[in-house]
N, C-alpha and C positions, 0 to 999 in steps of 0.2 A: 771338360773334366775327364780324367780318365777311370777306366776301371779300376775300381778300389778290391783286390779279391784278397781276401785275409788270408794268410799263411795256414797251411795243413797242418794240424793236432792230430795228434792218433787216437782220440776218442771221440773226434768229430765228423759227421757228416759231408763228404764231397759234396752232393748232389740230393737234391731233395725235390719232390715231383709232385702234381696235381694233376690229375685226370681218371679218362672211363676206361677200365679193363675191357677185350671184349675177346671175343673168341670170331676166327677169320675161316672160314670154309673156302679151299682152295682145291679146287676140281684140277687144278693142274692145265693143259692145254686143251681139254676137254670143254666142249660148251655145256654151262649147264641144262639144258632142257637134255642132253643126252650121259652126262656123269650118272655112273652109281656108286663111287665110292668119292674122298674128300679125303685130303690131308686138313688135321686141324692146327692152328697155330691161335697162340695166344698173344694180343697184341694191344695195341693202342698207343698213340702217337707219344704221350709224356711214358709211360713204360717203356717203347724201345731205346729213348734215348738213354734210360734210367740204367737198362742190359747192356745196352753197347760200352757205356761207360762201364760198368760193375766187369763185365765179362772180357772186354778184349784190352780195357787200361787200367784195370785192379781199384776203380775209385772205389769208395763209399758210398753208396745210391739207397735211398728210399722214397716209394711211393706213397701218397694219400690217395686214394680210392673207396669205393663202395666195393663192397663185397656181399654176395647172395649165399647164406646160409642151404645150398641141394649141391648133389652132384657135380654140376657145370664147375657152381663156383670153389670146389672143393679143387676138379683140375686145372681151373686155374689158379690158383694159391698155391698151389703144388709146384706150377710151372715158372711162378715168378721167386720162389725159392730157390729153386736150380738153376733160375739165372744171377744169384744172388744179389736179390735184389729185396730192400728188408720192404713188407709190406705194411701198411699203415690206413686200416681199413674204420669204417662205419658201417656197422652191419644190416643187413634185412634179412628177416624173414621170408621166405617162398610160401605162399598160398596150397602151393598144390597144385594150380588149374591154372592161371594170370601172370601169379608176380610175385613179387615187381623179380625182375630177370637181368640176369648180364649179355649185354647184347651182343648178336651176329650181324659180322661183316662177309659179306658174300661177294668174294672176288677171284675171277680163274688169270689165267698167264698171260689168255692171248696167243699169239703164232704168228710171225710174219707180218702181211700186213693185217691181219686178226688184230683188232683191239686190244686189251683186256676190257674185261667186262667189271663193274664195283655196284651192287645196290647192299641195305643195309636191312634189317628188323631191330628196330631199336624200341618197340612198341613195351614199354613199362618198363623202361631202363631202371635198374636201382641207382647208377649213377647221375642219371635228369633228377631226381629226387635230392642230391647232397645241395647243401643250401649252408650259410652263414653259420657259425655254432658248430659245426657238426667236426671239428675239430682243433684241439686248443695248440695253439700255432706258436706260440711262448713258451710254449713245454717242449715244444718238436725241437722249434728254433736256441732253444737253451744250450741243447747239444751242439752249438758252433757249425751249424750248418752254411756250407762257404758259397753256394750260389743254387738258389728257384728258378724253378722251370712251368709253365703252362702252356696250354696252346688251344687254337681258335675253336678245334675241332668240340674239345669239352664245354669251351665256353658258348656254342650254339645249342645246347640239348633241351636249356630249358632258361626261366625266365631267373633261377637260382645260383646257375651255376658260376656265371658270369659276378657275380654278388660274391661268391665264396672266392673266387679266383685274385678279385680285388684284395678282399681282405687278408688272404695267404699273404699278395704282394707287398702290405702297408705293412703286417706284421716281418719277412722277411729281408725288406727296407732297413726297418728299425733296427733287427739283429745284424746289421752290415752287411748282407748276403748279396753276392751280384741277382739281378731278375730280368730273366730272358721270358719271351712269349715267341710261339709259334704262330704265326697266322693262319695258317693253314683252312684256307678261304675255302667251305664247301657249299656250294646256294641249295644243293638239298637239303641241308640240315636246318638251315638258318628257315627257308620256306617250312618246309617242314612245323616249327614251333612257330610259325604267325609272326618271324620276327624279322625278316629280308629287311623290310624301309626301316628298323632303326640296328640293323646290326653297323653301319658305321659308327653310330654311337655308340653302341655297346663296345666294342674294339677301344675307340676311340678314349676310353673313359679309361679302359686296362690299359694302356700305350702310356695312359699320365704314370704310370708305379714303374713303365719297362728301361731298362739299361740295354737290353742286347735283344731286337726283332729278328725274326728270323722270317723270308717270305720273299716270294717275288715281286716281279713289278705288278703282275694279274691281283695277289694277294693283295698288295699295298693297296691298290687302284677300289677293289672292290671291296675287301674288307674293309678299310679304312674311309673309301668315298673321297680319293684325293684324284683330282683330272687328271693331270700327268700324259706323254704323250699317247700315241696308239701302241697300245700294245701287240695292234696284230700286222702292225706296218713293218716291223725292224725283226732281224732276226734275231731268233733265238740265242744266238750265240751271245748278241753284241752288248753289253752292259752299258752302254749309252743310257737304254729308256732306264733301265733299271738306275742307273746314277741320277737322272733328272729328277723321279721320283724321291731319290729321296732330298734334295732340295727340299721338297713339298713339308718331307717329315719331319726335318730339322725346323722347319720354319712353326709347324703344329705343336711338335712333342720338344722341347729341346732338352728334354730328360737323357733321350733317347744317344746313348753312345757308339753302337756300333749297329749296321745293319747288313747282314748277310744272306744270300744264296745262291743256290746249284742255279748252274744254266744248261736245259738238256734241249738236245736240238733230235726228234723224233726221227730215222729214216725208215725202221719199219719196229715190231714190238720187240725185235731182238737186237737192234742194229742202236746204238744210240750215242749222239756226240754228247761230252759230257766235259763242264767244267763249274766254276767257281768263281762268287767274287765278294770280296768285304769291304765296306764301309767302317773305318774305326777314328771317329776324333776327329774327320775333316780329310783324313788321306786314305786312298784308292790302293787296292791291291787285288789281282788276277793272280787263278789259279793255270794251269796248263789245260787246253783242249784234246781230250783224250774220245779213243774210239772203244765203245763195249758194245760184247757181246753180254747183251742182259739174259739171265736166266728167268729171274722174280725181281721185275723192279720195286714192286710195295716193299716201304722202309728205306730206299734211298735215303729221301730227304732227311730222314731220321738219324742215318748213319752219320750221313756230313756234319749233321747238328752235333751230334756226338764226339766228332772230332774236333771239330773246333772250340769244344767248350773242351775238352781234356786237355788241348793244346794251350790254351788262353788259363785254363785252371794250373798249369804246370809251369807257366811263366815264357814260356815260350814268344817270341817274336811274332807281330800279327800276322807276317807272309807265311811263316811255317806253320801256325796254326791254320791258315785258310788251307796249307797243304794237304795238312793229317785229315781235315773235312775230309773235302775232294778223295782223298784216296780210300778212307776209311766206305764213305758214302759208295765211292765207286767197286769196291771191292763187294758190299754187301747186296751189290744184285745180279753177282755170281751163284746167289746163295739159296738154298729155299728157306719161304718163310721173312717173318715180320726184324727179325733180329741178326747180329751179327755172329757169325762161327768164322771168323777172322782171326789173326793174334795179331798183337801192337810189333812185333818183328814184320809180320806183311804190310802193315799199314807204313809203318816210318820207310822201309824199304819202295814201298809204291809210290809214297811222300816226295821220295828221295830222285826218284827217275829209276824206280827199277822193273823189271819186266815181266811177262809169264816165264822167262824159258826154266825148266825142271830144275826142282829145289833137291839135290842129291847128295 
C-alpha cells in the first residue's frame, strides 16, 4: 500500500506533533565539571522536527505537549513561537519547591576524540504526567491535519505516555493523516521508569498505528526486540544489516510503509561520515556518502527526519526526498543548537550536489 498524504488546504495543518518540551544546557566544548556559563536551547525530539519544518520549508507545524505554568516554561513557549511553531499544551501548575517541571537535557560538544557527554534531570517531568484524555484529538485532527509524528524518546517517560501516543495515532489514522514514529532507542530512559524488559512491547504495540519508522538498525534491534544481524560486526556505512532488519519489520508490523535512516560512521567528534537510506513499498534507495565537519551534532537525526517528511509531504519522488533528509540533516550540525538556521535554497542546493564554496 502506499502513502496516502491528502493534498494541502490552506487552513490546515502540515504537521502535527506529540512529545516533551525540554530545555538542553550546552557548555559548549567545555566539560562540564569545569563550565561556568551554558548556552540554553530549547528542544525535544517531536519539536525539532515540528521547527525544521515550520522554519526552513514554511509548513504548517503544531505541537502537543505539557507545559509548566513558572519562568522555565514561559521561555520556552516564547521559543517555540519564534520558531513558528503553533503550541498545543496541557498545563501544570509549579509548586514552588518540586514540580512537576520541564526537564533538563545536559549535553556539551565534545572535541576531537572528546566524546560529547548527554545525561538528563528529568525528575517530576510535567510531560511523564500527560496520559490518555489529556487532549481531544478529533478537534485538533478536524483541522485536516495531513501527517503525525511521535517518537521513542516521549514514549519511555512514563507508564502513560506511551497510552496517549497510541491513542493520537488511532485518532490521526482515522482523520487520514500519514503516522510516523521515531524510535529513537534510549535504555536510560526506558531503565530509568522500570520498563527495559517490556519496552519491546511497548514500541511494539505503537509500530501497529506507524506508516513511516524512522530508526536505525541499533533502534530496530532494541527497541523493537527484533534479532536481526550484529550490529557491531558491519560497518556503519553499509545498509546491508539495516535492510535485513527490516525484513524482520515487514514480516511483524505489515502496516508499516516506509523505513528510514542516517547512516553516520564516527572518525573523531568533529570529523563524521554521513549518509542515508529508505525503505519505501519494498524498493531500496541510498543517499550520497558525505564528509562533515560537525560543529553540534544534537538534532541531526531530527534534521533528516524533517526533510524527508517535507519531501515526501510535497510529493516529491522517494530518492529526492531521501536527498533533502540527508542534506537538510547534514547541514544542521554545522549549526548551534537543537534546530535548523538553514534555508530550503541550501538544502535543495546540498540536495542537489552543491558545495561549501562562497555564496556571493
Amino acid at each position: 500500500m502506499a502513502l496516502n498524504i491528502k493534498a494541502k488546504k490552506a487552513d490546515s495543518l502540515d504537521f502535527l506533533a506529540l512529545g516533551a518540551l525540554v530545555t538542553r544546557l550546552d557548555p559548549g566544548i567545555v566539560p562540564f565539571g569545569f563550565a561556568d556559563t551554558y548556552q540554553i536551547h530549547v528542544s525535544g525530539g517531536e519539536c525539532n522536527v515540528a521547527a525544521n519544518l515550520a522554519r526552513c520549508c514554511g509548513q504548517e507545524t503544531a505541537l502537543a505537549s505539557a507545559m509548566v505554568d513558572y519562568p522555565i516554561g514561559a521561555k520556552i513557549e516564547a521559543e517555540v513561537r519564534a520558531m513558528n511553531v503553533r503550541g498545543i499544551y496541557k498545563r501544570f501548575k509549579h509548586d514552588g519547591v518540586r514540580g512537576p517541571n520541564m526537564a533538563q537535557v545536559w549535553s556539551d560538544r565534545g572535541q576531537g576524540v572528546r566524546a560529547p557527554v548527554v545525561f538528563y534531570n528529568r525528575a517530576n517531568e510535567a510531560a511523564a504526567l500527560l496520559k490518555p484524555g489529556d487532549f481531544d484529538w478529533d478537534a485538533l485532527f478536524s483541522r485536516g491535519a495531513r501527517w503525525f509524528h511521535s517518537g521513542g524518546i516521549f514514549s519511555a517517560l512514563s507508564a502513560t505516555t506511551p497510552e496517549l501516543v497510541i491513542e493520537a495515532m488511532k485518532a490521526a489514522r482515522k482523520a487520514g493523516a500519514v503516522v510516523s514514529f521515531d524510535l529513537n532507542y534510549r535504555a536510560k530512559l526506558w531503565a530509568a521508569n522500570g520498563s527495559s524488559a517490556s519496552a519491546p512491547e511497548i514500541l511494539g504495540r505503537i509500530a501497529e498505528q506507524v506508516d513511516v519508522l524512522v530508526g536505525n538498525e541499533e533502534d530496530l534491534q532494541m527497541g523493537l526486540g527484533l534479532k536481526g544481524p550484529d550490529i557491531h560486526a558491519a560497518s556503519k556505512l553499509d545498509p546491508e544489516a539495516f535492510y535485513r532488519t527490516i525484513d524482520e519489520v515487514r514480516a511483524r508490523w505489515p502496516n508499516v510503509k516506509a523505513v528510514a535512516t542516517t547512516l553516520r560512521e564516527v572518525k573523531s567528534t568533529n570529523r563524521h561520515l554521513w549518509s542515508a537510506v529508505l525503505w519505501l513499498e519494498g524498493e531500496r534507495y541510498a543517499a550520497p556518502t558525505c564528509e562533515l565537519d560537525v560543529y553540534d551534532r544534537v538534532g541531526g537525526g531530527d534534521g533528516f527526519a524533517a526533510g524527508l517528511i517535507y519531501g515526501l509531504l510535497e510529493g516529491k519522488t522517494p530518492q529526492e526526498a531521501l536527498a533533502l533528509g540527508w542534506a537538510h540533516g547534514a547541514l544542521l550540525t554545522t549549526f548551534p543548537g537543537d534546530t535548523t538556521m538553514a534555508t530550503l535554497d541550501q538544502v535543495v542546493s546540498f540536495a542537489k550536489g552543491g558545495s561549501a564554496r562562497i555564496q556571493r
